[in-house]
C-alpha positions in Angstrom: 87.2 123.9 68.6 90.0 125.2 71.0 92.9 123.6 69.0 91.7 125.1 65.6 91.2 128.7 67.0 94.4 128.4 68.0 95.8 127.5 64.4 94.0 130.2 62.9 95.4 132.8 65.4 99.0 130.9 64.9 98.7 131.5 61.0 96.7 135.1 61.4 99.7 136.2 63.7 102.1 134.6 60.7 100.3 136.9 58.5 101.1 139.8 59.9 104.6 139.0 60.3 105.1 139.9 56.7 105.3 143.4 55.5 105.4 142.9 51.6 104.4 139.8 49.5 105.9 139.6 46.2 104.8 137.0 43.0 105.6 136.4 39.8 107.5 139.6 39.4 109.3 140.3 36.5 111.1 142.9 34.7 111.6 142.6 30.9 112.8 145.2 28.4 113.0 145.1 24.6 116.8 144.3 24.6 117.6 143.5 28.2 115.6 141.2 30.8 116.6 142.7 34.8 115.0 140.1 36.8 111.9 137.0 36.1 109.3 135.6 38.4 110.6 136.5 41.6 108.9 135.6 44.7 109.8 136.5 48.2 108.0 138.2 51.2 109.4 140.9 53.6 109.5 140.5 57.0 108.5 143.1 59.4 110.3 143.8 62.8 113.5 143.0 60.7 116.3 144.3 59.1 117.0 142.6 55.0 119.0 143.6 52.6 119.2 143.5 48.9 122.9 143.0 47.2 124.0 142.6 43.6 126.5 143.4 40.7 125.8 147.3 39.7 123.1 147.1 36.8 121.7 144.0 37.8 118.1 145.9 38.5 117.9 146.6 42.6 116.9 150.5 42.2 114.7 148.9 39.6 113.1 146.6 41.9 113.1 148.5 44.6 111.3 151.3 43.0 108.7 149.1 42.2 108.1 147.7 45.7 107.3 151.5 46.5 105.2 152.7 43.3 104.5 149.7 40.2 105.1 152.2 37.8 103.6 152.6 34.3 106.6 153.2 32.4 108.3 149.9 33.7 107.6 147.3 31.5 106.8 144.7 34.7 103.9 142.2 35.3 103.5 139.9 39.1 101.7 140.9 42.1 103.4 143.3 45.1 100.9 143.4 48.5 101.3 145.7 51.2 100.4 144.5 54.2 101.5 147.7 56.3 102.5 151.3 55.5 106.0 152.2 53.9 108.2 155.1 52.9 110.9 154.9 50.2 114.7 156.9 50.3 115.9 157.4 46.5 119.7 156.8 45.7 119.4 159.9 44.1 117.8 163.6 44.3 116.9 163.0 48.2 116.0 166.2 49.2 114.0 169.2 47.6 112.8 171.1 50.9 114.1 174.8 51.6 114.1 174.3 55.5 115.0 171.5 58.1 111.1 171.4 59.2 109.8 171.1 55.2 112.4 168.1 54.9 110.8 166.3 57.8 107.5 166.7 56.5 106.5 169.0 59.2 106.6 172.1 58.5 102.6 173.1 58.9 102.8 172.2 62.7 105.9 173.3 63.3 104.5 177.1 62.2 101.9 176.4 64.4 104.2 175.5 67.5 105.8 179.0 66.5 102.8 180.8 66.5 101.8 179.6 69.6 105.0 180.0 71.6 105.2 183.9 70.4 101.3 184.2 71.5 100.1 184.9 67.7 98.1 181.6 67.4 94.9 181.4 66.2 91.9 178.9 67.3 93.0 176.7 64.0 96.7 176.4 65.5 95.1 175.2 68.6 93.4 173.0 66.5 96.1 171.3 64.4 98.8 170.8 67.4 95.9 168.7 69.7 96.9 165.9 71.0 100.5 166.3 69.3 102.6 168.7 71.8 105.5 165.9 72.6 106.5 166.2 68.2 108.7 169.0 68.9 110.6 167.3 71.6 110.7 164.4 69.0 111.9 166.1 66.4 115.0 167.7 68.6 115.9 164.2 69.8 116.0 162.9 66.5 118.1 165.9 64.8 120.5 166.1 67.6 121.2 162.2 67.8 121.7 162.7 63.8 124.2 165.9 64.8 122.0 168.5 62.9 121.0 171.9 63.8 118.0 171.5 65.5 116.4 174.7 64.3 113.6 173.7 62.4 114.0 177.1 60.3 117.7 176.1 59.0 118.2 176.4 55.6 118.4 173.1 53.7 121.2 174.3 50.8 123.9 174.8 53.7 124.0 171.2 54.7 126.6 168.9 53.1 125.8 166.4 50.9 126.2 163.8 54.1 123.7 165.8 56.3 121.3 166.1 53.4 120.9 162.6 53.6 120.5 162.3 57.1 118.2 164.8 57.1 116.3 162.8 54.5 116.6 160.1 56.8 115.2 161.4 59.9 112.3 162.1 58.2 111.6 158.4 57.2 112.2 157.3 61.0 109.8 160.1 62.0 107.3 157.3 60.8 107.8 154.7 63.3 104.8 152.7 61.6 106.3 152.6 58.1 108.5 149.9 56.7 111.1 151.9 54.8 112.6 150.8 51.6 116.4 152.6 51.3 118.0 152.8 48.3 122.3 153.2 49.6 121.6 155.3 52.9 125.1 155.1 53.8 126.4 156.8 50.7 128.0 160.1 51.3 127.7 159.3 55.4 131.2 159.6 57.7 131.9 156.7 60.1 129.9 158.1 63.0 126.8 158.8 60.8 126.6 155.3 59.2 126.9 154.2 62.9 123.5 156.7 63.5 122.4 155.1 60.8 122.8 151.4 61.7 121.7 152.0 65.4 118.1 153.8 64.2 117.8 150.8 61.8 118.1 148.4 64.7 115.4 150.6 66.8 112.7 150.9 64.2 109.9 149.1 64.8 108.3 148.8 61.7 111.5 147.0 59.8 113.3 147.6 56.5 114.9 146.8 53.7 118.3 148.3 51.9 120.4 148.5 49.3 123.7 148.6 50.0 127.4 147.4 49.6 128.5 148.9 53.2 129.5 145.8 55.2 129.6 147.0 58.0 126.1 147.6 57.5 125.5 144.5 55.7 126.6 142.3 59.2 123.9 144.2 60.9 120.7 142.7 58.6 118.8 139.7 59.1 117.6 138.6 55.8 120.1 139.1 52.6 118.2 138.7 49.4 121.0 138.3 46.3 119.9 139.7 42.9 121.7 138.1 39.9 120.9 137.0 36.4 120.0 133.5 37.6 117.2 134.6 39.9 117.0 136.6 44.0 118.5 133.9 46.3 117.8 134.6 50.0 120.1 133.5 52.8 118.5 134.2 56.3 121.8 135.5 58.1 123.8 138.5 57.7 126.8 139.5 55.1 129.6 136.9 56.8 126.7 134.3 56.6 125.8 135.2 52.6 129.1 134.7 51.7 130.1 131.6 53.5 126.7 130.4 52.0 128.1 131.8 48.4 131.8 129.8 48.8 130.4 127.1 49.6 128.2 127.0 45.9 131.4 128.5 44.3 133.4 125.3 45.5 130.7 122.8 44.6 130.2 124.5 41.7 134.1 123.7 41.1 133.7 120.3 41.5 131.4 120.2 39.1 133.0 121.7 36.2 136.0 119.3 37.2 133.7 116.7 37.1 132.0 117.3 33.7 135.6 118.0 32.0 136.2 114.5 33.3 133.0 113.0 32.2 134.2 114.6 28.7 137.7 113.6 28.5 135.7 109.9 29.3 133.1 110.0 26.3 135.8 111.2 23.8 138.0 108.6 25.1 134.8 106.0 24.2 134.3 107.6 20.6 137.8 106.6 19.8 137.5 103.2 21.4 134.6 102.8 18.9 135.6 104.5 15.9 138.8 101.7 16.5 136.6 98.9 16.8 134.5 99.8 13.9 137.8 100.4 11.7 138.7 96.5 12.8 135.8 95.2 11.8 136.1 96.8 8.6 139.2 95.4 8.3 138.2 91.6 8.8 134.9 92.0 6.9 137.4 93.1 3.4 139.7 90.1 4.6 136.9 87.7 4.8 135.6 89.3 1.5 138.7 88.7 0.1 138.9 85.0 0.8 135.8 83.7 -0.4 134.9 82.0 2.7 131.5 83.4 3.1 128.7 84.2 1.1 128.6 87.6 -0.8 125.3 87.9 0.3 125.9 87.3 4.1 128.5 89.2 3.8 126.6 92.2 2.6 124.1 91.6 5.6 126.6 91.9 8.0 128.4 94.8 6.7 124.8 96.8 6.6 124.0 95.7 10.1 127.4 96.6 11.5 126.7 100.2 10.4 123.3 100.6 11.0 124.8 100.1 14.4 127.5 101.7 14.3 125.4 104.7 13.4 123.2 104.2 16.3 126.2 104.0 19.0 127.5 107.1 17.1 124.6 109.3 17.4 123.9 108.7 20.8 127.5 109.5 21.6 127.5 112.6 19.6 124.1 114.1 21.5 125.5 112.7 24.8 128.8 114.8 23.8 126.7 118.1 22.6 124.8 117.9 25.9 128.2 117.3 27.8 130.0 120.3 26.4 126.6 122.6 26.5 126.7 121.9 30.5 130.5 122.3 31.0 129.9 125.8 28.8 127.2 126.9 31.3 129.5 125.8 34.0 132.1 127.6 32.9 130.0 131.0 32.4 129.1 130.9 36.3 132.5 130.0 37.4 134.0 133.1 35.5 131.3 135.1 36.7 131.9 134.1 40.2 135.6 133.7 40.3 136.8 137.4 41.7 138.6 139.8 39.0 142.1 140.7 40.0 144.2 144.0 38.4 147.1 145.6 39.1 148.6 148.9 38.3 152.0 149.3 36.4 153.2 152.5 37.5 156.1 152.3 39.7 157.6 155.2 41.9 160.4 157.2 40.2 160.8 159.2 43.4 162.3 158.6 46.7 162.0 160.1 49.9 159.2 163.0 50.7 157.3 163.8 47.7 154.5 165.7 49.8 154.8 168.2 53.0 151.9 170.2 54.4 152.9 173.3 56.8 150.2 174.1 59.0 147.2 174.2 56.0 144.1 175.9 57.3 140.9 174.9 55.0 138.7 177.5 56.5 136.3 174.7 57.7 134.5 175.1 60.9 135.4 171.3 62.0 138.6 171.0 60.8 142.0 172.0 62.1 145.4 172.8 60.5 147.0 170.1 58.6 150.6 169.0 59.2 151.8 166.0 57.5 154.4 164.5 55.5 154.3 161.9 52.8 157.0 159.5 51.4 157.0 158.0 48.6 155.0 154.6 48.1 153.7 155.5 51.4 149.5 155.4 51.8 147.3 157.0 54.1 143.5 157.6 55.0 142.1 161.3 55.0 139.5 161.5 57.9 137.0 163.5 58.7 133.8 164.5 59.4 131.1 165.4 56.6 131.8 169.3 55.6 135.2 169.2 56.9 137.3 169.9 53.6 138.1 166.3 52.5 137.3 166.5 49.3 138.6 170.6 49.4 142.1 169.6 50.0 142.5 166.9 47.5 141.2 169.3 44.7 144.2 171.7 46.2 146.6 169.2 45.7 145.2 168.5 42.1 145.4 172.1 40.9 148.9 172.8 42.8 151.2 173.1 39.9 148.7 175.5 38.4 148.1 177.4 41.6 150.5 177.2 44.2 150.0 177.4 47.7 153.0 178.5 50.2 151.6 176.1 52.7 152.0 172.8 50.4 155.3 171.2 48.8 154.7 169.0 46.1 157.2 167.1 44.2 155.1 165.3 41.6 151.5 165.6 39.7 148.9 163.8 41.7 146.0 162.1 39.9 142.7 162.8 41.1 140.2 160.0 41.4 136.3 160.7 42.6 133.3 158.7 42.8 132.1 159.7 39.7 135.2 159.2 37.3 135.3 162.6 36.2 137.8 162.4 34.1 136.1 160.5 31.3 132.9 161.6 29.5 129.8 159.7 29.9 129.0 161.0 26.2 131.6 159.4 24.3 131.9 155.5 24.2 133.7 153.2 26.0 136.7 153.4 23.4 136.6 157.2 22.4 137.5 157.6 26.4 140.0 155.4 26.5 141.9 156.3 23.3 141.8 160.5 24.2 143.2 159.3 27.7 146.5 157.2 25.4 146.1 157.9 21.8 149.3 155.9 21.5 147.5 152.6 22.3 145.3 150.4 19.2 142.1 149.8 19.2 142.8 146.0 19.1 144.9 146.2 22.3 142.4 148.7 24.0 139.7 145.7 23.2 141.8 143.0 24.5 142.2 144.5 28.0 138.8 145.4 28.2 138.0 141.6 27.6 140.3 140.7 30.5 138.0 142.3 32.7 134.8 141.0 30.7 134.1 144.0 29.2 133.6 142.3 25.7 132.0 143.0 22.7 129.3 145.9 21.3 130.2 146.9 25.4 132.9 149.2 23.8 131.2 150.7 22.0 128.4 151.7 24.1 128.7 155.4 25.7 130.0 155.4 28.9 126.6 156.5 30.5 124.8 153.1 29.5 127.3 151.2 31.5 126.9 150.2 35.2 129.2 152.1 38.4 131.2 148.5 38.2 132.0 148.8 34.0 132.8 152.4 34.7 135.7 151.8 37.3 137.1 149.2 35.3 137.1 151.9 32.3 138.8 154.7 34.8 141.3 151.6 35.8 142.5 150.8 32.5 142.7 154.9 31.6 144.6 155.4 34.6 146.8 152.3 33.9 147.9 153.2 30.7 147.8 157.3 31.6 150.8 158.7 29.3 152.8 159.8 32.5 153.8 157.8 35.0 151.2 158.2 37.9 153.4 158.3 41.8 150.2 159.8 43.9 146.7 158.2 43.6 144.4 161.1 45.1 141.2 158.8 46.0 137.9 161.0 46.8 135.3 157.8 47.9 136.4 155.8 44.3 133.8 152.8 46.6 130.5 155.0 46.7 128.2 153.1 44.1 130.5 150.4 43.3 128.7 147.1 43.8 130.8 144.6 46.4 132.6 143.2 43.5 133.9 145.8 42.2 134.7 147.3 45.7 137.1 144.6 46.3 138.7 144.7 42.7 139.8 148.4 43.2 140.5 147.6 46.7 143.0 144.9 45.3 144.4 147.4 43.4 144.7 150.4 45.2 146.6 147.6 47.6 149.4 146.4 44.8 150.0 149.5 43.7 153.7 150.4 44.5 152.5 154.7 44.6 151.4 157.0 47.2 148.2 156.9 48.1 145.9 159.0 49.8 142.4 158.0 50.3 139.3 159.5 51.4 136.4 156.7 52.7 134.6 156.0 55.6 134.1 152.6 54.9 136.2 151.0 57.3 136.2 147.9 55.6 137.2 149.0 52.3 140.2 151.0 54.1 141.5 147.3 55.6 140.9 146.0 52.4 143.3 148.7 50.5 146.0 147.9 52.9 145.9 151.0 54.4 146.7 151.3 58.2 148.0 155.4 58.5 145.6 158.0 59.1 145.5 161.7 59.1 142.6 163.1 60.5 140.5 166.5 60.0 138.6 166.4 63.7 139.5 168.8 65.8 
């Protein structure tokens, strides 16, 4: 009796190690299917992570695992097991004040009330039993460098404090497993470090979207979303993707050893079609000669190829299934072998092409900028959130239209944000491309979109129906073929949405391109990866 009350407390303890059971979950649209019959359980009391190609369906899924909607066409089985809150990639806050964001803005009016002795018995009331919030709530604000009065005005926080904000408002809820949809978007180096340190010290667990690696080496549990299925590697990012070469090299083999097995079988058909011929050959000799019966003759020449039929087919359906398997192989190879591009712009230039004298961007963390920048030469803009990143670029954008005394310029940037603003999500993939060089076919437009497997109807889609991935390869091949030779790449965080793939292929370019470069990220990673190693910095 002892032994099996202790295996029923062993497996009632499992239990409750999981947060979130999920069956049989699919996701199927008229035209497109996201994702079929996945099944996987969250753990609680641990960090996971969910990675895939932009538009594969992880807002999608992740959306469901907070609120099965109606209007997603999906059918399985998601069970809670403990409470959870849900961060949106997009439209994060609503709130007017710091306390409404948090969620507590009822007691904090109470707290007020109190403390200038105009509370009523109902004040009393509602704060029993919960005076240590407000030291909670300053703790958490200033460990997240936020004002800490409660009464501060939402609409004057940057977009990186917004979503901190939104943030400590989930870890308010120390019981909740949260489900975060890219929390590090939009966050400087020391808030994705906040960020990674409060994941690590919530007790409830979580799991998040991202393509921060940094933040990705930090998870337990990484759960990969691609058209084949959700694989699940228990590890971190480094552990994922020695897992995923490892499959890419096997994979390899494979498609080495099918073309082989091919090469084999054809090599047979021919050995058999020779044979056959031979035979054929005799059989008319011996016809000729009267040596044998007509008759047996005839018998012989019937079985030969009712034989020769047989070996034939069987060949033919071993040779169908051959080249459907090394096809298939193929397909997952390309898919998995990385995307490489390069830029043809070269510098015209030589020497300084940019100076900054003492620039003050009227921002209250930032100080006068100074710099100098040589052609071909690349460097990282830092700074904190709010501190006129973004401000400065835009200056050096519009400089030949509005100069400015403090900045020498000696050639027309091009401007680069996260959102690609220089095409227009209305038009199709083609109409953007041929207003950016009208000087370029259609024909050769469609061939280099095909080089990097953009193919088909895909351009002529409008650029709003593709993923953050499709769209950077778009603003690529603009920018590539841009009717003036491009020597200054003005990069406003280009990686923010872009899954890892397509991370690294515009980190491979922005790192072969012979230009100027100056870059604005606080993905450290991503920096490395781009080659770049010089900084000028914002901080005071």
């Amino acid at each position: 009796i002892y032994t099996i009350l202790c295996i029923l407390q062993s497996r009632g303890s499992f239990m409750t190690q999981q947060a979130c059971i999920i069956s049989h979950l699919s996701l199927v649209f008229p035209h497109k299917t996201m994702f079929q019959d996945l099944q996987f359980s969250l753990e609680k009391q641990q960090v996971s992570a969910l990675i895939g190609r932009n538009g594969q369906g992880k807002s999608l899924l992740m959306q469901l695992l907070h609120e099965p909607s109606a209007t997603l066409p999906y059918r399985g089985k998601i069970s809670w097991q403990t409470p959870h809150a849900y961060l949106a990639q997009l439209q994060r806050l609503t709130a007017k004040t710091i306390a409404d964001a948090l969620g507590v803005l009822q007691l904090h009016n109470a707290f007020e009330r109190i403390h200038t002795s105009s509370a009523s018995f109902e004040d009393f009331d509602l704060v029993e039993n919960q005076w240590h919030l407000p030291a909670l709530w300053h703790t958490q604000l200033t460990e997240a460098q936020l004002p800490t009065d409660l009464s501060f005005p939402v609409q004057h926080l940057s977009e990186g404090q917004q979503t901190k904000l939104a943030l400590c408002a989930l870890f308010l809820h120390s019981d909740h497993y949260l489900l975060l949809d890219e929390p590090s978007n939009h966050l400087d180096v020391e808030a994705r470090q906040w960020l990674i340190d409060c994941l690590k010290k919530h007790p409830a667990g979580a799991l998040v979207i991202s393509h921060d690696q940094t933040l990705l080496n930090e998870v337990q549990h990484i759960f990969a979303l691609n058209e084949h299925g959700l694989q699940h590697i228990k590890g971190n990012f480094e552990d994922y993707y020695r897992h995923d070469q490892l499959q890419f090299s096997a994979l390899a083999r494979s498609v080495d050893q099918q073309k082989r097995e091919l090469k084999q079988l054809k090599s047979q058909q021919n050995e058999s079609l020779m044979k056959a011929q031979k035979r054929e050959r005799s059989g008319k000799k011996l016809q000729a000669s009267h040596s044998q019966a007509p008759i047996l003759l005839d018998f012989k020449k019937e079985q030969a190829g009712q034989s020769l039929g047989a070996v034939r087919k069987q060949q033919q359906k071993q040779m169908t299934e051959l080249q459907s398997n090394l096809k298939m192989s193929q397909l997952k190879v390309e898919h998995l072998t990385a995307q490489q591009f390069a830029f043809r712009h070269r510098p015209i230039k030589t020497g300084e092409i940019l100076r900054v004298d003492q620039l003050s961007l009227a921002f209250q963390d930032s100080i006068k900028l100074h710099f100098a920048l040589q052609s071909g030469q690349k460097i990282q803009l830092q700074g904190a959130n709010g501190s006129g990143k973004s401000t400065f670029l835009r200056l050096l954008q519009a400089h030949n239209e509005v100069k400015h005394p403090n900045i020498f310029l000696a050639i027309q940037p091009v401007y680069l944000d996260q959102n690609f603003s220089f095409l227009n999500d209305t038009l199709t993939v083609l109409e953007n491309l041929k207003l950016l060089n009208p000087t370029i076919s259609e024909t050769e437009w469609r061939n280099q979109l095909g080089q990097l497997r953009i193919r088909g109807d895909k351009a002529m889609q409008s650029l709003s129906e593709l993923s953050g991935g499709e769209k950077l390869k778009v603003a690529l091949l603009g920018l590539n073929y841009w009717p003036n030779n491009i020597e200054l790449l003005l990069l406003d965080e280009p990686e923010n949405h872009l899954d890892l793939e397509s991370k690294d292929l515009l980190a491979h370019a922005i790192q072969s391109y012979q230009g100027a470069v100056i870059l604005v990220s606080h993905d450290m990673s991503f920096v490395e990866k781009c080659g770049i190693h010089q900084a000028v910095s914002l901080r005071k």
